[in-house]
N, CA and C atoms as an extended XYZ file, in Angstrom:
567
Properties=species:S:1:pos:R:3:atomname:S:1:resname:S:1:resid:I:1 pbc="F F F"
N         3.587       26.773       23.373 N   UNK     1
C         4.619       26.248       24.244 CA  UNK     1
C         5.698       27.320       24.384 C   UNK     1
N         5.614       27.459       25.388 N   UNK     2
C         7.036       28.612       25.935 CA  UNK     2
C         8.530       27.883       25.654 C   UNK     2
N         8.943       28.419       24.488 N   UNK     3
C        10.523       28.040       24.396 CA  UNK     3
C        11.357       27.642       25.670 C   UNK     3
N        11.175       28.651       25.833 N   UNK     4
C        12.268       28.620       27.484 CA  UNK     4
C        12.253       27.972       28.363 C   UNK     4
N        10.830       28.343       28.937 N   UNK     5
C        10.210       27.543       30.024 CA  UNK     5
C         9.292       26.185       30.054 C   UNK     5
N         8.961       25.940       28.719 N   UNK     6
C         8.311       24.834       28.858 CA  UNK     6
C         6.847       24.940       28.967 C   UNK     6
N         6.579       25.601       29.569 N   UNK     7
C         4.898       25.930       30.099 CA  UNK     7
C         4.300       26.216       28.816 C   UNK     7
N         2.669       25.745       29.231 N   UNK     8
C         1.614       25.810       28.330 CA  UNK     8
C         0.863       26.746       28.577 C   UNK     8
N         0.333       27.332       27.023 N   UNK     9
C        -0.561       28.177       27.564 CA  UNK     9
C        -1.279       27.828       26.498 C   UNK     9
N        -2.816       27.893       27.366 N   UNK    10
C        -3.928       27.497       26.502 CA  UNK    10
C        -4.152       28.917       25.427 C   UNK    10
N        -5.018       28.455       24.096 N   UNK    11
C        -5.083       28.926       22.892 CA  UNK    11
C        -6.756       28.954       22.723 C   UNK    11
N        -7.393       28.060       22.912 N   UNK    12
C        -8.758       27.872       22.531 CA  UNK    12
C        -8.716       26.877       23.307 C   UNK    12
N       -10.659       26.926       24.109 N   UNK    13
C       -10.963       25.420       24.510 CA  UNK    13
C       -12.543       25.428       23.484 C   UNK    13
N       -13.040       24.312       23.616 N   UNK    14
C       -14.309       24.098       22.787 CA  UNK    14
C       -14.931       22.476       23.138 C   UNK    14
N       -16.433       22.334       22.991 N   UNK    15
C       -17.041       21.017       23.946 CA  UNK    15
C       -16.511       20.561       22.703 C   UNK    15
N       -15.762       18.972       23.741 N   UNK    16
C       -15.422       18.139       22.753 CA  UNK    16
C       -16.733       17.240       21.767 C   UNK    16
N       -17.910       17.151       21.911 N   UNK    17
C       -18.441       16.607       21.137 CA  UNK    17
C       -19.432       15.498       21.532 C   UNK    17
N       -18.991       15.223       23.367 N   UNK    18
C       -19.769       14.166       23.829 CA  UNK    18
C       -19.317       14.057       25.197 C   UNK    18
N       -19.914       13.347       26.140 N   UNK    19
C       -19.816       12.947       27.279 CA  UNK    19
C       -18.019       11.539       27.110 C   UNK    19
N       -17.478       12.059       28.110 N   UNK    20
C       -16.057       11.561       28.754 CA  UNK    20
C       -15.049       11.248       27.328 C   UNK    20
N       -14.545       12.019       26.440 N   UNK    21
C       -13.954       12.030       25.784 CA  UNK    21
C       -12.615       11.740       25.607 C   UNK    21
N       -12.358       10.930       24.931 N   UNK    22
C       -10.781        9.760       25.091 CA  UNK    22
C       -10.296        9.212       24.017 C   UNK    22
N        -9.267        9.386       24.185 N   UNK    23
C        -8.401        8.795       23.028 CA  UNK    23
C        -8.220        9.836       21.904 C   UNK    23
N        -7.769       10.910       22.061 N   UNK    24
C        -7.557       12.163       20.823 CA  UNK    24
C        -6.757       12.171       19.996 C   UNK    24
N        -6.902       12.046       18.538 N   UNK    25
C        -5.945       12.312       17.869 CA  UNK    25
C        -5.908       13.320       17.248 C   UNK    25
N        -4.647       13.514       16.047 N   UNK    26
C        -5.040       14.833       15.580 CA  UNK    26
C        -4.531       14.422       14.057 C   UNK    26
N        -4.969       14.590       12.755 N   UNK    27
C        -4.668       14.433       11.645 CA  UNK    27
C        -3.026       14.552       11.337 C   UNK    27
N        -2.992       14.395        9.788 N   UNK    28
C        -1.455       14.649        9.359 CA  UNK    28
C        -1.477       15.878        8.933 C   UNK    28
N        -2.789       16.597        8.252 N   UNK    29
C        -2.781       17.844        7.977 CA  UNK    29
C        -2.332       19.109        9.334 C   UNK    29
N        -2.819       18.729       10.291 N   UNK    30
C        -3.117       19.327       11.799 CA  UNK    30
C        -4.463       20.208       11.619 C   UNK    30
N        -5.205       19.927       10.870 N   UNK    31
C        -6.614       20.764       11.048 CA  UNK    31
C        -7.546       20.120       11.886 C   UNK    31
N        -7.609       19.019       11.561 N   UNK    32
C        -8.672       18.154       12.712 CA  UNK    32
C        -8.158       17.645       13.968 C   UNK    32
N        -8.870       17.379       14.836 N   UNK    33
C        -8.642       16.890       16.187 CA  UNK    33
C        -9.645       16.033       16.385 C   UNK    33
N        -9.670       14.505       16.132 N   UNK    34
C       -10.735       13.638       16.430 CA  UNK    34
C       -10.752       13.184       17.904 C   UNK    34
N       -11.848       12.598       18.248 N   UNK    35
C       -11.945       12.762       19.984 CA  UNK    35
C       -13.309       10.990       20.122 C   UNK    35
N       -12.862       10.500       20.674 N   UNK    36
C       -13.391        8.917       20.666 CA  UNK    36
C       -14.254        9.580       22.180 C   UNK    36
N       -15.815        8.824       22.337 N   UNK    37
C       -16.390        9.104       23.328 CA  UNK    37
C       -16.723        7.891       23.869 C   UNK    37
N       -16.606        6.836       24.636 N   UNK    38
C       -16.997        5.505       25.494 CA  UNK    38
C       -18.373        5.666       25.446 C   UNK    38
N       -18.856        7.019       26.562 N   UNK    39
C       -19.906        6.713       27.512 CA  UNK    39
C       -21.172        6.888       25.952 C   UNK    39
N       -20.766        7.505       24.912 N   UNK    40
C       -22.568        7.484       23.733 CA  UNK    40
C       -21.793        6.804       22.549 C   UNK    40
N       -20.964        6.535       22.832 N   UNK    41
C       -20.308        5.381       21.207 CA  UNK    41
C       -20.129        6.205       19.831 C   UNK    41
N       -19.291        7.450       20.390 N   UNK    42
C       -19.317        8.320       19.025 CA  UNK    42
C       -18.422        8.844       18.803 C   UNK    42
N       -18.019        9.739       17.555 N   UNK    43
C       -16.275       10.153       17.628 CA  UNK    43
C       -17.022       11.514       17.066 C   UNK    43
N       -16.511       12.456       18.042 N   UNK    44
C       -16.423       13.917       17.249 CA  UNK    44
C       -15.034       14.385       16.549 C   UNK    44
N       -15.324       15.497       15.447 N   UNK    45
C       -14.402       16.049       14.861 CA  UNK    45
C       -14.277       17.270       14.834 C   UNK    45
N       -13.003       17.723       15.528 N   UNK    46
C       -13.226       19.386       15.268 CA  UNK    46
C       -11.957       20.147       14.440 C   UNK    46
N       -12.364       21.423       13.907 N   UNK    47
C       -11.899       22.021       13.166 CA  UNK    47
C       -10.650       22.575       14.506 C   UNK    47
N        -9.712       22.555       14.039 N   UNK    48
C        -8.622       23.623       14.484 CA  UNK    48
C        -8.065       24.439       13.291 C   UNK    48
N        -8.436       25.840       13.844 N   UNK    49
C        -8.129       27.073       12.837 CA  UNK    49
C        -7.158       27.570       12.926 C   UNK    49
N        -6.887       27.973       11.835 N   UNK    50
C        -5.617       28.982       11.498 CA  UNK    50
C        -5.048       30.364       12.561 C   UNK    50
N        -6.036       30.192       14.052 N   UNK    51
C        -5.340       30.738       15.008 CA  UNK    51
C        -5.324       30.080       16.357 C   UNK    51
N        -5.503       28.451       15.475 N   UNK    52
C        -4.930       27.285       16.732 CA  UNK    52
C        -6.574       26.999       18.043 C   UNK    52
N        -7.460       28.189       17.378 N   UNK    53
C        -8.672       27.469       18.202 CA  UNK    53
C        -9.236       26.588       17.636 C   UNK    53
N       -10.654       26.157       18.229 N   UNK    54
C       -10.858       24.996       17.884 CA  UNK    54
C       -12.958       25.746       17.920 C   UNK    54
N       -13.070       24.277       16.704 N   UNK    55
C       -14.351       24.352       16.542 CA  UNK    55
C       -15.521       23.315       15.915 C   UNK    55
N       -16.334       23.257       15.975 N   UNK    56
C       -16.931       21.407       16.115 CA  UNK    56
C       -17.277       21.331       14.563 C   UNK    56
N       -16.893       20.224       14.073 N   UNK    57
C       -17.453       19.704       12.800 CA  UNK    57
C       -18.600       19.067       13.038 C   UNK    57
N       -18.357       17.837       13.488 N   UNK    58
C       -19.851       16.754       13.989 CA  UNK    58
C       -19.308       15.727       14.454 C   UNK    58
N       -20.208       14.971       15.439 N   UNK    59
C       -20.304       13.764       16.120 CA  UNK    59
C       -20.666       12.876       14.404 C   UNK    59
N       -20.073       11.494       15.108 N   UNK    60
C       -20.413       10.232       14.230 CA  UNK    60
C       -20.233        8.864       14.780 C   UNK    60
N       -21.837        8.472       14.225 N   UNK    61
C       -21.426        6.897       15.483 CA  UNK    61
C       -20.320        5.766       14.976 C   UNK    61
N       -19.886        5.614       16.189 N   UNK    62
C       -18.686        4.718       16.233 CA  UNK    62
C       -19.266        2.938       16.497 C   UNK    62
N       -19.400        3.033       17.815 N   UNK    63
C       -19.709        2.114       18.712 CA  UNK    63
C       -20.050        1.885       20.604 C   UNK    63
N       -20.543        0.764       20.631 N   UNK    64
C       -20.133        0.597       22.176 CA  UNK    64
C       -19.068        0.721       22.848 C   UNK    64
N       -19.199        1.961       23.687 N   UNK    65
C       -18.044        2.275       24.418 CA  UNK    65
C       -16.334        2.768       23.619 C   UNK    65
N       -17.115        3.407       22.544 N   UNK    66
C       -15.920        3.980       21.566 CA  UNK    66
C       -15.009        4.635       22.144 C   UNK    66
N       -13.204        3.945       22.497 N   UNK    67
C       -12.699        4.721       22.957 CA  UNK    67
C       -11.363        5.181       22.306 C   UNK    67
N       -11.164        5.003       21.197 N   UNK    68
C        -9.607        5.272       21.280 CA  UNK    68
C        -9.747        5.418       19.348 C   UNK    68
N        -9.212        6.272       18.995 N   UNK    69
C        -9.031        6.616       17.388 CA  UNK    69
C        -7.943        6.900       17.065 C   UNK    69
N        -7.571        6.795       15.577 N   UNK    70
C        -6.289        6.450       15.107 CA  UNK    70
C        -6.416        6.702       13.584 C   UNK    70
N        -5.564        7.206       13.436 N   UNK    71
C        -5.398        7.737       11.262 CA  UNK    71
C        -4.711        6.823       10.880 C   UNK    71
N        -4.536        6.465        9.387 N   UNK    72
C        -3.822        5.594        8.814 CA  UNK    72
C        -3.191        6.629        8.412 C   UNK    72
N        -1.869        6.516        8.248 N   UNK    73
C        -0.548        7.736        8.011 CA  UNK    73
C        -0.817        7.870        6.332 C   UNK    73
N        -1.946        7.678        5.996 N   UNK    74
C        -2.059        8.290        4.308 CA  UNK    74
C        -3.218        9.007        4.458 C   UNK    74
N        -3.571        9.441        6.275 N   UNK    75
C        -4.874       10.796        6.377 CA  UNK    75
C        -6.296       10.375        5.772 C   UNK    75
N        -6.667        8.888        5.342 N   UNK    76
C        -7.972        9.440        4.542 CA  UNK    76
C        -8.567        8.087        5.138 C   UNK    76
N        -8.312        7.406        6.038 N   UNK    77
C        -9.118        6.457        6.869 CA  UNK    77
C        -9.018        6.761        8.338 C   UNK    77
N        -9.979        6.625        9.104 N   UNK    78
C        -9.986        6.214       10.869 CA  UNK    78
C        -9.985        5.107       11.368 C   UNK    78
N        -9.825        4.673       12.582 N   UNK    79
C        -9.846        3.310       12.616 CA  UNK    79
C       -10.447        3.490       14.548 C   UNK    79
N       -11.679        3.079       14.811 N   UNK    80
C       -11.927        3.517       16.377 CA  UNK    80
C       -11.861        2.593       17.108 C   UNK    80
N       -11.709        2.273       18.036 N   UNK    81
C       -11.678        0.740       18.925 CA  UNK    81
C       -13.102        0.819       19.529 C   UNK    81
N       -13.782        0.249       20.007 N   UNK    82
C       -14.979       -0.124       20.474 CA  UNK    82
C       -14.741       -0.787       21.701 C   UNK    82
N       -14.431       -0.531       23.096 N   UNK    83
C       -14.512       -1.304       23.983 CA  UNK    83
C       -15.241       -2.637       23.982 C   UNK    83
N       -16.389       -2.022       24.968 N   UNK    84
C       -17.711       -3.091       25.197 CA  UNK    84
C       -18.438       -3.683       23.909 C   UNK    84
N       -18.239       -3.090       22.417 N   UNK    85
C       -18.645       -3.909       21.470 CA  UNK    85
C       -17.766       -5.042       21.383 C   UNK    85
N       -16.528       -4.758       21.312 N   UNK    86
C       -15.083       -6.143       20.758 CA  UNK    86
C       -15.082       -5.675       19.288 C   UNK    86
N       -14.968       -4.382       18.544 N   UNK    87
C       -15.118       -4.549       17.606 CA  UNK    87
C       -14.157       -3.019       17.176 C   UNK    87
N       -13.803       -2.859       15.814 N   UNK    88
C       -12.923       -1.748       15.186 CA  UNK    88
C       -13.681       -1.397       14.275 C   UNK    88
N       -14.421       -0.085       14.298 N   UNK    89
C       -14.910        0.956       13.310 CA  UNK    89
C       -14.070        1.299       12.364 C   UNK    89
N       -14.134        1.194       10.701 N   UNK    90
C       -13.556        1.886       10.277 CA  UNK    90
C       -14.149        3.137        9.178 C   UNK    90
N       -13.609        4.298        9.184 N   UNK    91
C       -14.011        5.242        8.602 CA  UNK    91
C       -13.264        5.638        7.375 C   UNK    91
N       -13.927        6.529        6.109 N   UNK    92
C       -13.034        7.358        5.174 CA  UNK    92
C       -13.097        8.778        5.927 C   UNK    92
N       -11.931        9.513        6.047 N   UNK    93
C       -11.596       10.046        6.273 CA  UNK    93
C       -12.051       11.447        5.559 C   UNK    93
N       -12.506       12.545        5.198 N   UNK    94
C       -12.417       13.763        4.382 CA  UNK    94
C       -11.686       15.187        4.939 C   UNK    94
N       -10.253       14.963        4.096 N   UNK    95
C        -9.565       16.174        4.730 CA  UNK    95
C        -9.942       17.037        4.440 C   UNK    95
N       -10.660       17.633        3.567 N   UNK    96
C       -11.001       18.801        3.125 CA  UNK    96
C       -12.207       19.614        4.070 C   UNK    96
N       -13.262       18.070        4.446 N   UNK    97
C       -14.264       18.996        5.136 CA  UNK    97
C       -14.559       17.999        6.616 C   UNK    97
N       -13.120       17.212        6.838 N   UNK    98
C       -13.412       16.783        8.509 CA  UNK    98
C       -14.837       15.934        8.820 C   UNK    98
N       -15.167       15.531        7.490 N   UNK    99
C       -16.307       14.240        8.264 CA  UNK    99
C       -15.534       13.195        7.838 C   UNK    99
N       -16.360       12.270        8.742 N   UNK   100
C       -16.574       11.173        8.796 CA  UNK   100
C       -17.539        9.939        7.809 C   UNK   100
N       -17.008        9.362        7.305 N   UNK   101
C       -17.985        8.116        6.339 CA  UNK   101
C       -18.166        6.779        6.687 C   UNK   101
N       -18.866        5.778        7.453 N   UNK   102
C       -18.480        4.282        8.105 CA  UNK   102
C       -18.267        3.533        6.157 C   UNK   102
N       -17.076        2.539        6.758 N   UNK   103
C       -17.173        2.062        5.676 CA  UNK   103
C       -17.919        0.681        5.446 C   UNK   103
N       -18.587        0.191        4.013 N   UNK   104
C       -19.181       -0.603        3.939 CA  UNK   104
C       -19.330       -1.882        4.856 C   UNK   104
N       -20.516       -2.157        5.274 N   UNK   105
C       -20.113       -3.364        5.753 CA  UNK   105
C       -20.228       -3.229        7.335 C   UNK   105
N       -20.225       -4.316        8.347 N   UNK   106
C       -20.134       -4.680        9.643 CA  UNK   106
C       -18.437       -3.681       10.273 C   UNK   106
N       -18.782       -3.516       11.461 N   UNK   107
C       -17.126       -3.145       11.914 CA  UNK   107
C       -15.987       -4.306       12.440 C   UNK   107
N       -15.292       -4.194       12.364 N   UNK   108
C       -13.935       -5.103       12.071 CA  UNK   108
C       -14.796       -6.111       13.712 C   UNK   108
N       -14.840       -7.303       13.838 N   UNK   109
C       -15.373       -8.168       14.677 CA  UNK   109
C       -13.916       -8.307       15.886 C   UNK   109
N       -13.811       -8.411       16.938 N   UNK   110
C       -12.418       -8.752       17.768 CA  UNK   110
C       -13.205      -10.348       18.638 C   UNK   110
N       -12.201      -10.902       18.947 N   UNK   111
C       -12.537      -12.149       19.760 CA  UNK   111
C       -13.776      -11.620       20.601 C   UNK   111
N       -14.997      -12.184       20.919 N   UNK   112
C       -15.936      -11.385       21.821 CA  UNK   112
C       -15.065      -11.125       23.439 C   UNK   112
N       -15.434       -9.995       23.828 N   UNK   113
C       -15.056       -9.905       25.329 CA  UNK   113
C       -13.558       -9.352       25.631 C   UNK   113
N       -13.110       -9.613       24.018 N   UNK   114
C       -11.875       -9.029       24.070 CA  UNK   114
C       -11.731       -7.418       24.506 C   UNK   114
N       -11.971       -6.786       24.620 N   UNK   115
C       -11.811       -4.785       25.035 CA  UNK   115
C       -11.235       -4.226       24.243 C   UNK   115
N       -11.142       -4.133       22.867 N   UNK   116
C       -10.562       -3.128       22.491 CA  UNK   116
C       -10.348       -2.007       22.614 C   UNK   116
N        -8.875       -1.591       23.364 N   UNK   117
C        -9.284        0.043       23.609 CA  UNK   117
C        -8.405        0.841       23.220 C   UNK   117
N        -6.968        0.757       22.780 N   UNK   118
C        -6.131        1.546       22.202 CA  UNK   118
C        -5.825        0.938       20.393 C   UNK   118
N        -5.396        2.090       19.788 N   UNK   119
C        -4.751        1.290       18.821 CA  UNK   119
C        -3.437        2.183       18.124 C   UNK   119
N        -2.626        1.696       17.374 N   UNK   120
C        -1.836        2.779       16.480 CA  UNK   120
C        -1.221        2.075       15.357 C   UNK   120
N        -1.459        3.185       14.833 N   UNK   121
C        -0.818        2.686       12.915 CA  UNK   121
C         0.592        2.423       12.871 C   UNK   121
N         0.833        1.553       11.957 N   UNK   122
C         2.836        1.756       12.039 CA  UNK   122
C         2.649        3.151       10.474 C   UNK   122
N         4.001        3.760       10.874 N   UNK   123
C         4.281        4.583        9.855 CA  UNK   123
C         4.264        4.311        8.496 C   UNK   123
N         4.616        2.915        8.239 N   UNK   124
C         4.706        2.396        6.648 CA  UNK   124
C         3.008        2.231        6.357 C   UNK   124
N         2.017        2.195        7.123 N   UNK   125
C         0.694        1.848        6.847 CA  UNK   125
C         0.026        0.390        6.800 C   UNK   125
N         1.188       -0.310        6.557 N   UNK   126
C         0.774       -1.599        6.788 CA  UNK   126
C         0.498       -2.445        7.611 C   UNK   126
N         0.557       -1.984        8.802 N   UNK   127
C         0.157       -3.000       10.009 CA  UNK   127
C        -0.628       -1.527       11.195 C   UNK   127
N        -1.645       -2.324       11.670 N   UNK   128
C        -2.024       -1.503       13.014 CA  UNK   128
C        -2.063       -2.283       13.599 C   UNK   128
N        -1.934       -2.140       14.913 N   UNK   129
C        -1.629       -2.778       16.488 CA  UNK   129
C        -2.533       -1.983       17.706 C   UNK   129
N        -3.422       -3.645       17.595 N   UNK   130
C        -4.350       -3.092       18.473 CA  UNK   130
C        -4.220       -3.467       19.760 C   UNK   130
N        -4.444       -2.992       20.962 N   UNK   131
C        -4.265       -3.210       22.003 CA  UNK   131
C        -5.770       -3.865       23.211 C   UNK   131
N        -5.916       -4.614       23.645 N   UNK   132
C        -7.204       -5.454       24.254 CA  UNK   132
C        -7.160       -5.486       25.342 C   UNK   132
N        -7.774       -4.576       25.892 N   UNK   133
C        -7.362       -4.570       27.536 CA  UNK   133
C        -8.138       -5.624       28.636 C   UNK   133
N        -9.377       -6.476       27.876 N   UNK   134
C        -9.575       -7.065       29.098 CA  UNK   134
C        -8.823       -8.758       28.711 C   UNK   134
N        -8.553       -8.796       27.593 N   UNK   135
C        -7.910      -10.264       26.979 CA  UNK   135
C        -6.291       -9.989       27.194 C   UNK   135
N        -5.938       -8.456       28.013 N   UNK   136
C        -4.546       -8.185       28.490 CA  UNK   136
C        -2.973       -8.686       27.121 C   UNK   136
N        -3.727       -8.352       25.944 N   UNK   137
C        -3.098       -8.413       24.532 CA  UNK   137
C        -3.022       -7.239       23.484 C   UNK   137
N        -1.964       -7.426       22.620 N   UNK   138
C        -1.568       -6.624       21.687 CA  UNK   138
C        -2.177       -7.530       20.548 C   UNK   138
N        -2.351       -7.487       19.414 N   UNK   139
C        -2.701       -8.036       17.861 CA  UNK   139
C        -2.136       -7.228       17.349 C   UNK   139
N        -1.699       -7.855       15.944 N   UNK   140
C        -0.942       -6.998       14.776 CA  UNK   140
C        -2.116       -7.048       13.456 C   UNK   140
N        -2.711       -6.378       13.070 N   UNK   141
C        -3.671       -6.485       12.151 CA  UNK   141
C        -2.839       -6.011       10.740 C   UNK   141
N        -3.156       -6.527        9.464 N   UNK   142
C        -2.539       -6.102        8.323 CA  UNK   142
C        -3.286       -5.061        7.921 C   UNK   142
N        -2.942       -4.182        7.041 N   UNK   143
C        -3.671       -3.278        6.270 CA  UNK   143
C        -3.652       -3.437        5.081 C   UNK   143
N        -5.123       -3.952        4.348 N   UNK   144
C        -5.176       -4.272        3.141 CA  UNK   144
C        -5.284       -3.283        1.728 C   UNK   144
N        -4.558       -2.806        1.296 N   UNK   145
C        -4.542       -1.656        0.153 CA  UNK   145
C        -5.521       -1.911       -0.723 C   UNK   145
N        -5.442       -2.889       -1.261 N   UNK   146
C        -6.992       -3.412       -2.071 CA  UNK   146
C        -8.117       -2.991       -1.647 C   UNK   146
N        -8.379       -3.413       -0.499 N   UNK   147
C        -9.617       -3.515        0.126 CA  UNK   147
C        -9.605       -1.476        1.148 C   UNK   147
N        -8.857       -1.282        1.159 N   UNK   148
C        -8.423       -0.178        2.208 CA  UNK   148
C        -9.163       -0.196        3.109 C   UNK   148
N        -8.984       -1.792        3.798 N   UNK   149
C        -9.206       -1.925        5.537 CA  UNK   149
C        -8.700       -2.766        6.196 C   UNK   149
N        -8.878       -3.027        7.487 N   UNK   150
C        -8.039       -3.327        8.166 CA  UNK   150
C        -8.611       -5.229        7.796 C   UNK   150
N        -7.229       -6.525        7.982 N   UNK   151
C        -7.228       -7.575        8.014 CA  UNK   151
C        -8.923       -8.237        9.117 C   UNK   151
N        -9.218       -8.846        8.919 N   UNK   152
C       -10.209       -9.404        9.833 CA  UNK   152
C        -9.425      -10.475       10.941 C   UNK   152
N        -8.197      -11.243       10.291 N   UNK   153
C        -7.320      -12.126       11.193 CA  UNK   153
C        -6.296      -11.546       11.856 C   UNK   153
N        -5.676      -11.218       12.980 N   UNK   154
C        -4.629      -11.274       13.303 CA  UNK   154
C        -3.330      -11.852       13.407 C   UNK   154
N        -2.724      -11.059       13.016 N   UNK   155
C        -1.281      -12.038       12.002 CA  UNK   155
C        -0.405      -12.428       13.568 C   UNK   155
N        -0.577      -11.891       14.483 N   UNK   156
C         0.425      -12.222       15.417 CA  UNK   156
C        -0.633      -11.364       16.609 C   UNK   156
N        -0.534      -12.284       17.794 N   UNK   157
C        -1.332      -11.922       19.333 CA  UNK   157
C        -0.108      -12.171       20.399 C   UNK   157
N        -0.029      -10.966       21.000 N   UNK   158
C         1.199      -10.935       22.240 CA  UNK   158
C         0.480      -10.333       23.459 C   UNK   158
N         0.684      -11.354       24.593 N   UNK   159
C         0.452      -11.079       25.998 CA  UNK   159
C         1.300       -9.531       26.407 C   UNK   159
N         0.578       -8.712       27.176 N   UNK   160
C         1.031       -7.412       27.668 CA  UNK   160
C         1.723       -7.356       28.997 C   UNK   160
N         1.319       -9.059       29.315 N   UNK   161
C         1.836       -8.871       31.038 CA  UNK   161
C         3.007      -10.076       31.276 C   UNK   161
N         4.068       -9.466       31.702 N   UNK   162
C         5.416      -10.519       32.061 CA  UNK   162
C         5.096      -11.999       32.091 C   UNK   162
N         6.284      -12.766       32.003 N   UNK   163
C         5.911      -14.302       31.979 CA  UNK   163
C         5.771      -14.410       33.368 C   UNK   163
N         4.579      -15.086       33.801 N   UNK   164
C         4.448      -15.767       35.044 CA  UNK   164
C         3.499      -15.214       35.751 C   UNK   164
N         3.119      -13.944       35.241 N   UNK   165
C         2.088      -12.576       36.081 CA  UNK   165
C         1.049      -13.183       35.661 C   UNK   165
N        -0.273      -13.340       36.505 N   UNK   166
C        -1.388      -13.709       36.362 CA  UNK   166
C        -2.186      -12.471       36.099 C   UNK   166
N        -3.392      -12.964       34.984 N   UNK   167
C        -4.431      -12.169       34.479 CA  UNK   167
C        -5.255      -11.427       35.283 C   UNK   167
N        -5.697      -10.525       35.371 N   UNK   168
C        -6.661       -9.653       36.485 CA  UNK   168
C        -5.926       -8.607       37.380 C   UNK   168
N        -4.701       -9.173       38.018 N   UNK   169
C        -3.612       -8.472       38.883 CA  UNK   169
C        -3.530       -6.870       37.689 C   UNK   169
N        -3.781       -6.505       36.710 N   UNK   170
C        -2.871       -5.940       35.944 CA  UNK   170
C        -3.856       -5.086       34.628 C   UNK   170
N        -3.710       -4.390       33.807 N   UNK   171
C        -4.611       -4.223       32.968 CA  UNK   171
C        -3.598       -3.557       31.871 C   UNK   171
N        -3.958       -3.134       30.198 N   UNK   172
C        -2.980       -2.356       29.907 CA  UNK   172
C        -3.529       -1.133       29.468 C   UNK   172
N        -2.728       -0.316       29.589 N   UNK   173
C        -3.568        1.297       29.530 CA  UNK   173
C        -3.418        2.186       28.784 C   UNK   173
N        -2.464        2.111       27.829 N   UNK   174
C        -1.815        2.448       26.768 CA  UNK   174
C        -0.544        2.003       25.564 C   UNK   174
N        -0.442        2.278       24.441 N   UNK   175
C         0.406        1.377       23.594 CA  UNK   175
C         0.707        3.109       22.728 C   UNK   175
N         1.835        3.108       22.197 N   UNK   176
C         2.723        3.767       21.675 CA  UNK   176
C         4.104        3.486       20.708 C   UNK   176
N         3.706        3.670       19.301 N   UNK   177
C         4.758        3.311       18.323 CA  UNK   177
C         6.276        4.526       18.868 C   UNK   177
N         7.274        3.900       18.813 N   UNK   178
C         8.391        4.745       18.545 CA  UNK   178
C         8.891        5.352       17.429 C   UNK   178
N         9.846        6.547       17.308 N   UNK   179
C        10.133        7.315       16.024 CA  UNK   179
C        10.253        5.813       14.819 C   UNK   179
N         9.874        6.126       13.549 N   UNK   180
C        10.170        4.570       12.567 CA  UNK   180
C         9.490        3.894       12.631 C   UNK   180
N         8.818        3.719       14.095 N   UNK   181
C         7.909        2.238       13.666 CA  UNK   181
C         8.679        1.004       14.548 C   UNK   181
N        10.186        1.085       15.105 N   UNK   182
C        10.780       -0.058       15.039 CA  UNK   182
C        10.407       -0.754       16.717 C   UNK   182
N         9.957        0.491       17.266 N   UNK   183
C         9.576       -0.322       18.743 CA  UNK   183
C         8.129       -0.411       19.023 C   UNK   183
N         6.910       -1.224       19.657 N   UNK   184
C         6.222       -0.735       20.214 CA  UNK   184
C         6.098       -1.023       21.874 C   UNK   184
N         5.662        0.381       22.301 N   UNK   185
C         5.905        0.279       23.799 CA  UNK   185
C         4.183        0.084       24.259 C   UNK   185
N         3.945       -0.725       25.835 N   UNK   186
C         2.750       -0.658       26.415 CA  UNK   186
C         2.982       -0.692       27.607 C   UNK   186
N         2.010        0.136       28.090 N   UNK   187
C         2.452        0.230       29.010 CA  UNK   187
C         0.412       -0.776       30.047 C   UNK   187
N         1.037       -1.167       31.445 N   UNK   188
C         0.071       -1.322       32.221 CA  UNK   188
C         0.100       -1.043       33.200 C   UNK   188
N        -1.479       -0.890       34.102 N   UNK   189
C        -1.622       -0.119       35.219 CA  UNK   189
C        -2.115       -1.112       36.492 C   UNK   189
């Protein structure tokens, strides 16, 4: 990033890992760059090196229509949304060597038909907030330390679209924690 001016200048490009790639995050370390794929249900991971290029660790299956990934702010879990499944992948995390592990068990189940497609951690770790784009809702899921995964119930479900706006007119297309944790914003298209 150019101090002055603002402008970008690219550093490294590299194939992200799969066909239509979405929802990117990037670790707390900044070495990895995970990358959610819809169209083959998989999340690649790539190395970013110590001169800011980039380079592929491996694909790992997620789900149907895997689109959107997310770290738990203690770096050593993933959490992927699954569109067309209705369902939340969760992974262990390995900072050291950037794979991926599914954790025991079925992936987190969502109301069927619901869309899961965005999600984000709050900073304290204890709650993620998932976003459902065709059920046009937010959920607050707990994060269980015991178990180190995400709640199966949703502690609280909030409509994305104004009082009175009818369903379909509208969709939501993204969700975003503020500095702290204390706001979350969504936005729809």
């Amino acid at each position: 990033v150019n101090t002055k001016t603002g402008a970008l200048t690219p550093t490294g490009r590299a194939p992200a890992g799969g066909p239509q790639p979405s929802g990117a995050a990037v670790d707390a370390t900044g070495k990895y760059v995970l990358v959610a794929h819809p169209g083959s249900g998989r999340v690649s991971v790539l190395a970013i090196t110590p001169d800011r290029k980039l380079g592929s660790i491996g694909t790992f299956a997620a789900g149907a229509g895997a689109s959107a990934v997310a770290l738990h702010p203690a770096n050593q879990l993933a959490f992927v949304t699954n569109l067309r499944a209705s369902t939340i992948s969760q992974f262990s995390f390995n900072t050291g060597t950037g794979t991926l592990t599914p954790k025991a068990g079925p992936p987190l189940a969502r109301p069927a038909g619901s869309g899961p497609a965005r999600l984000a951690c709050h900073p304290s770790g204890r709650w993620v907030y998932v976003l459902d784009e065709v059920s046009d809702t937010v959920s607050v899921h707990l994060y269980d330390v015991d178990l180190k995964a995400l709640s199966a119930l949703s502690s609280q479900i909030v409509s994305t679209l104004p009082e009175g706006h009818k369903r379909g007119k509208s969709r939501p297309a993204d969700l975003a924690l503020g500095r702290g944790g204390r706001f979350l914003y969504v936005t729809n298209h």
